[in-house]
C-alpha positions in Angstrom: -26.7 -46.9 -161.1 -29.0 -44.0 -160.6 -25.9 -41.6 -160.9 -25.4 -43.5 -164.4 -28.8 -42.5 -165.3 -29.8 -39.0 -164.3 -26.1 -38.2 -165.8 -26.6 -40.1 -169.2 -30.3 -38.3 -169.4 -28.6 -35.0 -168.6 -25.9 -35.5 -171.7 -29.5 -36.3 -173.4 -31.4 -33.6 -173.1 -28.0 -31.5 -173.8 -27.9 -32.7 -177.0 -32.1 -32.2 -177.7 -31.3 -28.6 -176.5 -28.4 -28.1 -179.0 -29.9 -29.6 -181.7 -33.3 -27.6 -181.5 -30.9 -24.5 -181.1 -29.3 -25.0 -184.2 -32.8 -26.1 -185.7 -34.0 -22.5 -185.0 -30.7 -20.5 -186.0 -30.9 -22.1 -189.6 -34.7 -21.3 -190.0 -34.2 -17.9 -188.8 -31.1 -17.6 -191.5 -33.9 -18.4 -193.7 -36.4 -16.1 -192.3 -34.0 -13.3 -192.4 -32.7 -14.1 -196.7 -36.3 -14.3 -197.7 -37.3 -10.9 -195.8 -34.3 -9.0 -197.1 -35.1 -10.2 -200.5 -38.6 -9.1 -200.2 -37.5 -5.7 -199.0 -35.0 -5.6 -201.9 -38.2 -6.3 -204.4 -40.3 -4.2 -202.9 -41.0 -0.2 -202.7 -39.4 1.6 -200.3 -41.4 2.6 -197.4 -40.3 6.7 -197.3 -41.3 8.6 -200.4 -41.1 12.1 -201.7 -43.7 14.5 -200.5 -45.7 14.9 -204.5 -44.5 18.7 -204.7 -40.8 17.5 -203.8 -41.0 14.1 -206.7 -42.0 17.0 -208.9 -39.3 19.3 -208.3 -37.4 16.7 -208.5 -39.0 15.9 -212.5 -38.9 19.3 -213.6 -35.0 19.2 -212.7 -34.0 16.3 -214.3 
């Protein structure tokens, strides 16, 4: 009977672990959409030294 037990709480707390793993994969699949779509948005973080953006004016 106590074989019955600690087996079935085993197969128990299998499952909780699996399901909070898959819990955190999805919200990290959100985490990582929503930062690359910020970083799309946003400015990117290396710009021209002034003199070079306008050398880079007076050719175009």
């Amino acid at each position: 009977m106590l074989k019955i037990g600690l087996v079935a709480l085993m197969i128990f707390f299998g499952i909780v672990v699996l399901a909070l793993m898959v819990q955190s994969f999805k919200y990290l699949r959100r985490v990582e959409k929503q930062e690359a779509a910020e970083k799309k948005n946003s400015q990117p973080e290396r710009q021209l030294h002034p003199k070079l953006q306008q050398k880079n004016k007076d050719k175009h």
